[in-house]
Every structure is written in C-alpha cells, then in structure tokens.
C-alpha positions in Angstrom: 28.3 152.3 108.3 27.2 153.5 104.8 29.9 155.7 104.4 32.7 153.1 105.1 30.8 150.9 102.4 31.3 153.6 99.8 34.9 154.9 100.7 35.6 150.9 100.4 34.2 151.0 97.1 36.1 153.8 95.4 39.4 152.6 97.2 38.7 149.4 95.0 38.0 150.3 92.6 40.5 153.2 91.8 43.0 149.9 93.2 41.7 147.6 90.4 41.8 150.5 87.6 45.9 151.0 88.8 45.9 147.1 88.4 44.9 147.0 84.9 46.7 150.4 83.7 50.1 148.9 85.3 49.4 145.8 83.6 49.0 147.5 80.3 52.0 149.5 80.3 53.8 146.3 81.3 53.0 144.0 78.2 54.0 147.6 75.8 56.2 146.1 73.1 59.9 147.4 74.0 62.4 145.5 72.4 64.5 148.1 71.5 66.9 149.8 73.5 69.3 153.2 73.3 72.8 152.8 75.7 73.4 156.9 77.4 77.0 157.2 78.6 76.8 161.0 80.5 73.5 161.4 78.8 74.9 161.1 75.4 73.4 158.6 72.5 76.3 155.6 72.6 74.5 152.8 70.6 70.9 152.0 69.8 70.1 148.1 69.6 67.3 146.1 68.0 67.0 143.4 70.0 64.6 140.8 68.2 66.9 141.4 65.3 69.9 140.1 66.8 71.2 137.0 64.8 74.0 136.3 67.7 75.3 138.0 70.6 76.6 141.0 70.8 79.0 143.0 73.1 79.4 146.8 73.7 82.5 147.6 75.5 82.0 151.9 76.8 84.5 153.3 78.7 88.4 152.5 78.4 90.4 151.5 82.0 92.9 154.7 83.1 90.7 157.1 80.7 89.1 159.2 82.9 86.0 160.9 81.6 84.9 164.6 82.5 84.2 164.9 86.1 85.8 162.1 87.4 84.0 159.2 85.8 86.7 157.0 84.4 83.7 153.7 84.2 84.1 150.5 82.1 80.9 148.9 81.5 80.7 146.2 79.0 76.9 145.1 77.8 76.1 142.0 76.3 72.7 141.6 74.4 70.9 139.0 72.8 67.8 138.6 70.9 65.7 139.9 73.4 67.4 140.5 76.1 70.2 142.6 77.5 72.4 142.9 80.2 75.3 144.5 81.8 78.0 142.0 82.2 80.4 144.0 83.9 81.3 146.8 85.8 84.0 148.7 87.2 81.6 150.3 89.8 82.0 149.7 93.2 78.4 148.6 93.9 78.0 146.5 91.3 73.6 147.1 91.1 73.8 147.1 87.8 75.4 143.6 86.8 73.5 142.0 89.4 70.0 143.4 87.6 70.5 140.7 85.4 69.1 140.0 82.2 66.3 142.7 81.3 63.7 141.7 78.5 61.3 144.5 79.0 61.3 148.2 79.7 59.3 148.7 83.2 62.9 149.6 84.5 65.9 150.5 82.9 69.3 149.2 83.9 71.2 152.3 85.6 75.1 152.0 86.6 74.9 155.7 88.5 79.1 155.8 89.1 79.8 155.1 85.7 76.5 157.4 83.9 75.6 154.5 81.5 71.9 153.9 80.9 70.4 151.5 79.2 67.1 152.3 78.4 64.0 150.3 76.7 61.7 152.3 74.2 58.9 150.1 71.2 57.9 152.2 68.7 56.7 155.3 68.3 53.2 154.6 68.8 53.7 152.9 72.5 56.9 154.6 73.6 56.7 155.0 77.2 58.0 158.5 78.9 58.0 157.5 82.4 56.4 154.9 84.7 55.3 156.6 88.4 54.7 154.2 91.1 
C-alpha cells in the first residue's frame, strides 16, 4: 500500500511540474511572426505594430511552383493577430484555424507549403513545443 502512495506522488507531481512549465511557455511573448512559402523567408510581420490591416497575397493562380505546388494563400493580419483568409487547398485546415494571437501552434497549409510561424524576441524565442 506504501508503494502505491509514493508512485501516486511522483505521478503528481511530475503532472503538476508539466502543468506549470506548459503554462509558462504559453504566456511567452510572441507577437511576431515570419510567413515560409517552401521553406523560404516570404515576409516577417510585427504584429503589435500594425496601425491597420494588412494583406499578404503568396502564390499567383495558374503559376505552378516547383514540384507541383501551384498554392494561393492570402493572409490577413492585424494588430495582434493573424490569420489565413484563404486558400486554394483542398482541405481548407488552415483557414478554418482561425485567428491565431499566440505561438503554441503555428498555422500550416501542408498542400500549398506556407507557414506561418510565431517567434518573441530573442530572449524567449521558442524552438519547439513537445506534447
């Protein structure tokens, strides 16, 4: 009975250290972003410096890319947030995502190779997040 008491403990608290870590990397100031199109810098964008909205068209229709990725994806951001407004994707994940005002998860359209990722300064910049 002891040794279920301990093992209890440790899964606890290794369970409430996770908590607080995720937490953490959660509130990280990332209010910038960087757009990849086939792992290439497109644009970087400061989002709380945005004085109106802005749109980013990538891709042009019947202008097939290298390997067969012809994508449109137009991205609108505001101060503070972003999005991807459209896309020419058949699945359409990645205009569903919705708005995005912090970095846990970057918005991904996969058929078109266009990331938009999330990254604060220098000091909190976050490398990966493992679940």
């Amino acid at each position: 009975m002891k040794s279920n008491k301990f093992w209890l403990i440790i899964f606890g608290g290794i369970t409430a250290v996770s908590v607080i870590i995720g937490f953490i990397i959660w509130r990280l100031p990332s209010d910038h972003v960087r757009i990849y199109k086939n792992g290439e810098l497109i644009e970087a964008v400061n989002l709380p410096g945005l004085n109106e909205p802005v749109t980013i068209r990538i891709g042009e229709p019947g202008e097939p890319d290298d390997d067969f990725s012809p994508g449109v994806n137009i991205i609108e951001a505001e101060r503070g947030r972003i999005r991807m407004e459209s896309s020419d994707c058949r699945t359409q994940m990645c205009v569903r995502q919705g708005w995005v005002s912090s970095g846990v998860i970057p918005i991904v359209c996969l058929p078109n190779r266009v990331i938009i990722s999330f990254f604060g300064n220098d000091e909190h910049d976050i490398d990966a997040v493992v679940g």
